[in-house]
BALUMGU-850411 format. One record per residue (C-alpha): residue in three letters; x negated, y, z negated. Coordinates in steps of 0.25 Angstrom, whole numbers. Layout:
N
ALA,X,Y,Z;
...
This chain:
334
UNK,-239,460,-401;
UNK,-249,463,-413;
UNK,-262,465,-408;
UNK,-273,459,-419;
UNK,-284,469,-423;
UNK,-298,466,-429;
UNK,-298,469,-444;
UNK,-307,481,-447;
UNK,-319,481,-458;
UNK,-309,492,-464;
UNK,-298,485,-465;
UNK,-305,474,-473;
UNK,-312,486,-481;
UNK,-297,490,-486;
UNK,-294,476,-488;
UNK,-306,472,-497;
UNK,-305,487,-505;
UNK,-320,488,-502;
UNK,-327,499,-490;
UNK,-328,497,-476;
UNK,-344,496,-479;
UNK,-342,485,-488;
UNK,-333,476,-480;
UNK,-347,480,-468;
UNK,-357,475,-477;
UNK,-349,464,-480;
UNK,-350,460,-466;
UNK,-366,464,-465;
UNK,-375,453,-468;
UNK,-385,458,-480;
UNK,-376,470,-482;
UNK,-374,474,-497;
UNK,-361,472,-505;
UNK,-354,468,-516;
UNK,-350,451,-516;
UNK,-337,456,-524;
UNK,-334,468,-511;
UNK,-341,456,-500;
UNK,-328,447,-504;
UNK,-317,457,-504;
UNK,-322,460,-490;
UNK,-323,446,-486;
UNK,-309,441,-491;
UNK,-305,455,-486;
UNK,-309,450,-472;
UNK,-304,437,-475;
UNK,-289,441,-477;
UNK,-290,452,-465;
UNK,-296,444,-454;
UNK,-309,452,-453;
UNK,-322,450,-445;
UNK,-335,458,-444;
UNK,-334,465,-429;
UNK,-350,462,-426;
UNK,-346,469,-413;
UNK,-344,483,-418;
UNK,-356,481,-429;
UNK,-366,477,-418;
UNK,-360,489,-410;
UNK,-363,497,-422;
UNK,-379,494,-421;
UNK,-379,492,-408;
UNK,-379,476,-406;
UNK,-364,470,-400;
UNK,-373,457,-404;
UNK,-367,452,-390;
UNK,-375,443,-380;
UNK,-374,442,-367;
UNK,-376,428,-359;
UNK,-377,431,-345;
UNK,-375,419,-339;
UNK,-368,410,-323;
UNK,-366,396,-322;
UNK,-363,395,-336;
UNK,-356,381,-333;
UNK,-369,376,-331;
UNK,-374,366,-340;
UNK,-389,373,-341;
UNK,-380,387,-342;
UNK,-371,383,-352;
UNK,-381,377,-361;
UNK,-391,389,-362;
UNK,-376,397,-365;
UNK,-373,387,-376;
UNK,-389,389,-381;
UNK,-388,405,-380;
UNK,-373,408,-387;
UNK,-377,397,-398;
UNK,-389,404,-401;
UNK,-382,419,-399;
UNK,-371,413,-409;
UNK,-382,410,-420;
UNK,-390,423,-419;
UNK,-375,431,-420;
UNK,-374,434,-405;
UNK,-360,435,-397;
UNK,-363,429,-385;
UNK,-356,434,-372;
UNK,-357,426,-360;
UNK,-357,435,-346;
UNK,-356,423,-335;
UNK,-362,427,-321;
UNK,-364,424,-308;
UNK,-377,419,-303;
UNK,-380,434,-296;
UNK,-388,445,-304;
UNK,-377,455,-302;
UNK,-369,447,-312;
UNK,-379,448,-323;
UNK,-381,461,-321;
UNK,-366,464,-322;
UNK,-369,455,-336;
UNK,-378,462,-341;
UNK,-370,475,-340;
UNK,-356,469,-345;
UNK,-366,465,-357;
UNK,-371,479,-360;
UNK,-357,484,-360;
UNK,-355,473,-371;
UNK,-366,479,-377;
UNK,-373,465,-378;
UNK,-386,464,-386;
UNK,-391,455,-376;
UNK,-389,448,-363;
UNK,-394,433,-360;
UNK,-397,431,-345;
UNK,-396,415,-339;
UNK,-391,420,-325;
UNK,-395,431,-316;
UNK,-404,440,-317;
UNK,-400,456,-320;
UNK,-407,469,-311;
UNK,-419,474,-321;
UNK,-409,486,-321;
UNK,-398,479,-329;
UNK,-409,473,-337;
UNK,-416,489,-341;
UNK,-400,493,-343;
UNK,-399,481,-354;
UNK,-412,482,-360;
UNK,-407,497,-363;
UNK,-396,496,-367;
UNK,-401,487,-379;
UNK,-398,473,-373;
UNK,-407,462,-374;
UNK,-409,453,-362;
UNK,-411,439,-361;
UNK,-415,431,-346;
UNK,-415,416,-346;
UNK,-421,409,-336;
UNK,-423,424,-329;
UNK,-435,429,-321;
UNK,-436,443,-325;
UNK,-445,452,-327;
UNK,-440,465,-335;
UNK,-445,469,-349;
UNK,-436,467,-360;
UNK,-427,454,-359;
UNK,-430,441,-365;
UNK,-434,431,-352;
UNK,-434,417,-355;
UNK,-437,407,-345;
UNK,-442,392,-343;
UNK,-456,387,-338;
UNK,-448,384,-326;
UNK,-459,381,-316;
UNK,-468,373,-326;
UNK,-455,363,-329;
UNK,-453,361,-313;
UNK,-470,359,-312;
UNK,-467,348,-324;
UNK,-457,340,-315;
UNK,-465,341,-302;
UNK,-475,333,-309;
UNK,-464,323,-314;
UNK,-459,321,-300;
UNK,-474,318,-297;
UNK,-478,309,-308;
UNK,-464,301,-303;
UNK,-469,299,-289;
UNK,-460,311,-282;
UNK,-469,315,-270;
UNK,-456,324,-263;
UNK,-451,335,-272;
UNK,-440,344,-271;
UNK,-433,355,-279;
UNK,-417,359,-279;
UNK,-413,371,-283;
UNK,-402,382,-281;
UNK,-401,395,-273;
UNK,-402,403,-288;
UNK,-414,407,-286;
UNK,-417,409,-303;
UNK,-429,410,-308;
UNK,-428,397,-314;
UNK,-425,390,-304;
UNK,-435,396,-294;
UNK,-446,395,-306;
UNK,-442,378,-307;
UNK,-444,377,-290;
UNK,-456,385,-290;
UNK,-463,377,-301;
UNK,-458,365,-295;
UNK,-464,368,-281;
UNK,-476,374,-286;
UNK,-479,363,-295;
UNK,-476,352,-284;
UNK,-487,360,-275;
UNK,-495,359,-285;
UNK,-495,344,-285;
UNK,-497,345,-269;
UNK,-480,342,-267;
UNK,-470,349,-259;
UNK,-456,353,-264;
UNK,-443,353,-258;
UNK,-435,366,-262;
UNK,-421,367,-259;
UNK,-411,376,-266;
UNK,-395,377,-263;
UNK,-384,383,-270;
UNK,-383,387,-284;
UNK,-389,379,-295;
UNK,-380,369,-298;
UNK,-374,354,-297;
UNK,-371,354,-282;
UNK,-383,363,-277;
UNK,-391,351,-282;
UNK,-382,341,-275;
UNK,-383,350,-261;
UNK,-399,352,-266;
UNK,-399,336,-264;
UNK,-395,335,-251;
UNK,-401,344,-245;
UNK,-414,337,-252;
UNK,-410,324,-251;
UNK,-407,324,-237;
UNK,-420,328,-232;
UNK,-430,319,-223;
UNK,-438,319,-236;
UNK,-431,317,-247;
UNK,-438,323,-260;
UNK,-441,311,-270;
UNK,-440,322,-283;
UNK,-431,335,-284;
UNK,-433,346,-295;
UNK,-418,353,-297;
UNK,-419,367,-302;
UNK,-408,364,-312;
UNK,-402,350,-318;
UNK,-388,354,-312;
UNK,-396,353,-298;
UNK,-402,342,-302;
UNK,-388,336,-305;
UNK,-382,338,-291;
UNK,-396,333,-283;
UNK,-395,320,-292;
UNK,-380,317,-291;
UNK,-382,319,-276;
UNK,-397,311,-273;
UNK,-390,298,-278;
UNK,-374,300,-275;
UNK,-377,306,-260;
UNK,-391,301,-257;
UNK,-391,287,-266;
UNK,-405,290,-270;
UNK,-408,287,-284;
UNK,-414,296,-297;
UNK,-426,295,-300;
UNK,-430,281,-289;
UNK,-428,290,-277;
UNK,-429,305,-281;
UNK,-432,312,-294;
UNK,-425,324,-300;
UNK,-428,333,-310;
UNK,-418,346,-315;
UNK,-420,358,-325;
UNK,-412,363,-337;
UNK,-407,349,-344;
UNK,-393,349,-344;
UNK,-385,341,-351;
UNK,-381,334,-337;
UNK,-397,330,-335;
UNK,-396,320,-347;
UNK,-384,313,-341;
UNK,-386,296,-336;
UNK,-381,303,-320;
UNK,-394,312,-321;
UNK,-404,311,-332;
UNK,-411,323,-325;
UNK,-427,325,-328;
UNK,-426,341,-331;
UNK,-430,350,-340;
UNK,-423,357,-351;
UNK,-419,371,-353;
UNK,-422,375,-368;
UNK,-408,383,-371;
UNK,-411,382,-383;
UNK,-424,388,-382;
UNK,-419,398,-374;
UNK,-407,401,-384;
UNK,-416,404,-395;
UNK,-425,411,-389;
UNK,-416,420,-383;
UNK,-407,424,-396;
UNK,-420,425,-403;
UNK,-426,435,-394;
UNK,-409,445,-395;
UNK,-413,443,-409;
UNK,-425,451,-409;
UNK,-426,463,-418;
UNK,-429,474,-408;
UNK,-419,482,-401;
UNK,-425,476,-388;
UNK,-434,465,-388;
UNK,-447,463,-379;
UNK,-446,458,-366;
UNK,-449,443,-369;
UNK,-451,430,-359;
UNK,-449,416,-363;
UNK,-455,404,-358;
UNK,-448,392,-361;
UNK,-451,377,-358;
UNK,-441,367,-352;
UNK,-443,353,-357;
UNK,-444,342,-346;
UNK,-432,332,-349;
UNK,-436,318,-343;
UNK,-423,308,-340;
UNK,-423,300,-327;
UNK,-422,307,-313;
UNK,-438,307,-313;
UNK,-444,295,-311;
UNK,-452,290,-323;
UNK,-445,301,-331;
């Protein structure tokens, strides 16, 4: 059986009668040649199949143009949006993005980061996990630019960008007030990311604040049925909680579908919830879950914008983002 091989620059150069420097500038934006010797290349190319290897002329200048995503739970609807957001925006700027998928531990990023240095990756983009500052100093020199979303860290030279997580969880302590909810309560998982701990700190502190205590209880990892098992354990209590702030709408998900198919109580009359991140399943006539919306988009471009810079490695920067408060109907008065 014939194996099928690349066609070199060279063979394209013979073909068109022209140098193998002509058929390179041809391919170099802004490069200067002839438009007579720019089409005998390009039909040359035509005829023999040819494309530019961009992976051995970024190796040439020392840029594979390769991006690592670092990512778990990528089935997740809040995951798989922010993938969609950060290839789409990787794809416009020129970027090949590779997708490393995880498990929720650190040692998996860590394993990552080190499979993306012997890619020679550009860049990595953290959304799971959080690597040992020593794989972080080993990236940063060897030339590659580190992105943490969602990330508590506090190492110089990666781009951290995180949410006003615990001003959004204050903001829906004061709705549940305004509605009338005097008995709170917060859902969350056993992750124990920065994220989610940010949203149930706010969301005690602020409740506190307004002289209310909070029932926190956390099971499992942070997904549909962790909120179901998250509502009995909350729902089945002497005191029932007459509002309940879920870490995550997929939380939030599994605590409704269980507070009226388990327990017969009824959203937003008996109990209000509220969720984080605005999945597309928030929006749907089963939920319509009061939450708030991450900015992947925001996030997107802010990241790509910042792997664009025109320094070799670029400051240490920290991004602040707000999350918008998405009002349906599982608040009362919302």
């Amino acid at each position: 059986m014939s194996q099928k091989l690349f066609v070199s620059a060279q063979e394209v150069a013979e073909k068109a009668g022209v140098s193998r420097s002509a058929v390179s500038r041809t391919f170099t934006s802004g490069a200067s040649v002839s438009p007579k010797t720019r089409q005998k290349v390009l039909d040359a190319a035509e005829v023999l199949g040819y494309h530019v290897n961009h992976l051995a002329r970024g190796l040439m200048r020392n840029e594979s143009g390769i991006v690592c995503l670092i990512v778990s739970d990528i089935g997740t609807p809040y995951r798989s949006a922010m993938t969609r957001a950060l290839t789409q925006q990787l794809q416009n700027s020129g970027k090949v993005a590779m997708l490393i998928n995880t498990d929720r531990s650190d040692d998996s990023v860590d394993l990552a980061l080190r499979q993306a240095i012997r890619y020679r990756a550009d860049a990595s983009i953290i959304l799971s996990g959080l690597p040992d500052k020593s794989i972080t100093d080993l990236c940063l020199k060897n030339g590659q630019r580190l992105v943490l979303i969602n990330r508590d860290d506090d190492s110089e030279g990666p781009l951290k960008i995180n949410l006003d997580d615990e001003d959004a969880a204050a903001r829906i302590a004061t709705a549940f007030v305004r509605a009338g909810c005097r008995k709170l309560a917060f859902a969350n998982s056993q992750a124990g990311t920065p994220s989610l701990m940010a949203r149930e700190r706010g969301f005690v502190a602020a409740a506190k604040a307004l002289g209310l205590d909070v029932i926190v209880e956390r099971f499992g990892h942070t997904g549909y049925e962790s909120g179901r098992v998250v509502a009995q354990q909350l729902l089945t209590r002497k005191e029932r909680p007459d509002a309940v702030f879920c870490a995550t709408d997929l939380l939030a998900c599994g605590f409704m579908d269980a507070a009226r198919h388990q327990f017969s109580m009824s959203i937003p009359d008996q109990i209000c919830v509220a969720g984080f991140d605005d999945i597309e399943q928030a929006s749907w006539s089963s939920y319509q879950l009061t939450t708030f919306a991450q900015p992947v988009d925001m996030i997107a471009r802010e990241t790509v914008s910042w792997l664009a810079g025109d320094t070799v490695q670029p400051e240490s920067q920290s991004v602040c983002l707000h999350a918008d408060l998405v009002w349906r109907t599982s608040i009362r008065g919302g």
